[in-house]
C-alpha positions as CSV (number, residue, x, y, z in Angstrom):
1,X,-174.9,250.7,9.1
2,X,-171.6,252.4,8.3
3,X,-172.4,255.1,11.0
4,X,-172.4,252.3,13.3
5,X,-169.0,250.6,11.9
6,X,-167.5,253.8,12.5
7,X,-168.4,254.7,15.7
8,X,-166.5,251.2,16.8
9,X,-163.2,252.1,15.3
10,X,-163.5,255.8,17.3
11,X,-162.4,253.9,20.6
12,X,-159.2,252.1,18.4
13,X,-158.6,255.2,17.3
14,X,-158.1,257.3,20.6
15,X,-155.7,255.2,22.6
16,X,-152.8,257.3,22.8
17,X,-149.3,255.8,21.1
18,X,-146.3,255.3,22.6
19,X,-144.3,258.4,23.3
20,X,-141.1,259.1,22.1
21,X,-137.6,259.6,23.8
22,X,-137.9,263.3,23.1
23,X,-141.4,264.1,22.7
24,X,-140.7,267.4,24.4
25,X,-138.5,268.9,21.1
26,X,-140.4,272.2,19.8
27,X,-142.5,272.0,16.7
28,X,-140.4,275.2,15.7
29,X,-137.3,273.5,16.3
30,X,-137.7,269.9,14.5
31,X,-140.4,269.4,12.9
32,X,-139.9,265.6,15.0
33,X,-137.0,265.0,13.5
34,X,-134.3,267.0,12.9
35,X,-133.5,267.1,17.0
36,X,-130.8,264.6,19.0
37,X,-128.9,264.2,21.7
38,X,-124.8,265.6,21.5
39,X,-122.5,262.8,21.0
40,X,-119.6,265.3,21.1
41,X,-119.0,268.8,22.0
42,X,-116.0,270.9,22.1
43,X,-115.3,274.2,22.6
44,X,-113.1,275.7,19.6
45,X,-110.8,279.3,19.2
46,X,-112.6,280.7,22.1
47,X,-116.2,280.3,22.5
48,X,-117.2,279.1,19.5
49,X,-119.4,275.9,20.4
50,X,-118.9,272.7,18.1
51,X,-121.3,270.0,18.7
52,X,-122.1,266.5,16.6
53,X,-125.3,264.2,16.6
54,X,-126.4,261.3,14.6
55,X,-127.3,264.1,12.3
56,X,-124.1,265.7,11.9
57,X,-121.4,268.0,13.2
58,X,-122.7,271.9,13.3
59,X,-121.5,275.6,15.1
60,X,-123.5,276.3,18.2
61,X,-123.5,280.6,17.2
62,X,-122.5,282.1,20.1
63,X,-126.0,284.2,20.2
64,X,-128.2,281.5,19.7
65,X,-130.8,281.4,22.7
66,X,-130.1,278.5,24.8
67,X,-132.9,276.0,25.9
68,X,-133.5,274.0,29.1
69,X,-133.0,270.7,28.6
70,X,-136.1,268.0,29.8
71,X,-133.3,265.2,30.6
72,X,-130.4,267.3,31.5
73,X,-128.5,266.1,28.8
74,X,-127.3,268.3,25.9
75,X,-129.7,268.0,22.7
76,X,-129.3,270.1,19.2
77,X,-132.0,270.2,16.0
78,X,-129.9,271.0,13.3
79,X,-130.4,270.6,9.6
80,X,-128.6,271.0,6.0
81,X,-128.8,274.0,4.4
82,X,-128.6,275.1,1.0
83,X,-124.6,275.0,1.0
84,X,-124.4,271.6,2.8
85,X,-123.2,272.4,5.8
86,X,-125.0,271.6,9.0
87,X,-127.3,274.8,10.5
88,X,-128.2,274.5,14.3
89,X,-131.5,275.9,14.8
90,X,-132.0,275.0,18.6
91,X,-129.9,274.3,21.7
92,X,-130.8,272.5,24.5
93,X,-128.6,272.3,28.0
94,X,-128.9,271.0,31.4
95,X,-129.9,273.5,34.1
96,X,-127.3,274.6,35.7
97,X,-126.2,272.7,39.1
């Protein structure tokens, strides 16, 4: 009887759920939720790349490998590290036009 009972929760089980926003974000990048869209980016003493999210304000480095964007909007992951500040760990752009 309980094989039976769980065979007809399988089927609840296996409709997919709703897809977020940015369900494209690398695993390697996130974790699912350390990623967001830029609110603000500037440019500062040069080419040094300062960008802000709901998550905070961090420096783009100037080496980081850039990413293609899935929604041709600019999107950072970004997290705090062990001194506070905020550490970009992924950049995502637009392609270019």
């Amino acid at each position: 009887m309980r094989l039976g009972l769980g065979l007809a929760v399988l089927p609840v089980l296996m409709i997919p759920a709703p897809a977020s926003a940015h369900d494209w974000y690398p695993i390697e990048c996130c974790s699912g939720i350390d990623c967001a869209p830029v609110d603000q980016a500037e440019f500062r003493e040069g080419d040094t790349l300062v960008v802000t999210t709901k998550h905070g304000t961090g420096i783009v480095p100037s080496s980081m490998t850039r990413r293609e964007s899935k929604d041709n909007k600019m999107h950072v992951c970004m997290r705090k590290s062990w001194d506070g500040q905020m550490r970009v760990i992924c950049v995502f752009l637009p392609p270019p036009s």
